[in-house]
N, C-alpha and C positions, 0 to 999 in steps of 0.2 A: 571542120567540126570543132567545137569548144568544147574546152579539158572542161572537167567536174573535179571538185571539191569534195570529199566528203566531210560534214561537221558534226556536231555530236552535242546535243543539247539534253539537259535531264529538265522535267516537266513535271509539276505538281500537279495533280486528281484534276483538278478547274480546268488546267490547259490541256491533260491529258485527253478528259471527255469531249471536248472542243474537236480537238484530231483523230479522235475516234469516229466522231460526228458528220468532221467535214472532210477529213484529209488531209486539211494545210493547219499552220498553225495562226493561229489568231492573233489578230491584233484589235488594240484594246483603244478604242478614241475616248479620251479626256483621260488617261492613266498618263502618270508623271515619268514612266519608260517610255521612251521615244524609239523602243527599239528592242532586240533580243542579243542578249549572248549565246557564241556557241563556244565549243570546244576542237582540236585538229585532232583530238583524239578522245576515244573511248573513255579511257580510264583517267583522264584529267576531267572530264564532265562527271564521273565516279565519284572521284573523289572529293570533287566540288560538292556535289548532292550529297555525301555525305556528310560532311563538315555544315552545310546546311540547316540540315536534319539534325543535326546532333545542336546546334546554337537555337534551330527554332524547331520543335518538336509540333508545336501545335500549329503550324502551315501546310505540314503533313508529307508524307513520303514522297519520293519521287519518282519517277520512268523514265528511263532511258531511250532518249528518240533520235535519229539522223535525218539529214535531208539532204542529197546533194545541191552544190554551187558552183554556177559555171565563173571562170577566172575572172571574165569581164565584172562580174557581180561582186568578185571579192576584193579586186579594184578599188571599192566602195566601202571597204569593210574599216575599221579601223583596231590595231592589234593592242593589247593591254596584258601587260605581264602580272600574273595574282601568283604571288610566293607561292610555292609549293603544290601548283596545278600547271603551270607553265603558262602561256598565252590565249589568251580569252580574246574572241573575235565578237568585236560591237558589229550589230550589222543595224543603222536606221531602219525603220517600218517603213519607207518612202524605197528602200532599196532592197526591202527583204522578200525573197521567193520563198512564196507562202507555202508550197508542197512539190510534189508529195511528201508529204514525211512516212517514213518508216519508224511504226513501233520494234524497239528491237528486245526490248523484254517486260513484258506484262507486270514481273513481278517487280513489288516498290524495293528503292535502291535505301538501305536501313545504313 
């Protein structure tokens, strides 16, 4: 059986409704991301979203979502260090397991 991943992506109102909608998270053809980031933890996607939030007020709040990923998948991933959140995982849209995602709190992350 293949280990899982847990990641941890915070998601504005747009992509939130999308995963509400469908389940997985969306991807966007002809947008200039080729792809999503996540987080290996909780509170480094926290405090991303909120350093966000606080730099771009009018893109609007965020939600905190997870989705597991199994190893072969992160394989594929490629890691990026962002000061003070720790490592941010690029996952291409050609490689990204679009669900299920779990909302894990309704309310926006301020």
């Amino acid at each position: 059986m293949d280990n899982i991943t847990t990641l941890y992506r915070a998601v504005r109102d747009r992509e939130l409704t999308d995963i509400v909608t469908t389940g997985v998270y969306s991807t966007s053809p002809g947008v200039s991301v080729e792809g999503k980031y996540f987080f290996e933890m909780a509170q480094s996607a926290v405090g991303f979203a909120i350093k966000m939030y606080r730099l771009f007020p009018h893109e609007g709040p965020y939600t905190l979502t997870s989705i597991g990923v199994s190893h072969i998948v992160m394989r594929a991933t490629t890691r990026l260090y962002a000061a003070g959140e720790g490592y941010v995982i690029f996952m291409q849209q050609s490689a990204l397991p679009l669900g299920p995602v779990q909302i894990l709190d309704y309310a926006p992350l301020l």
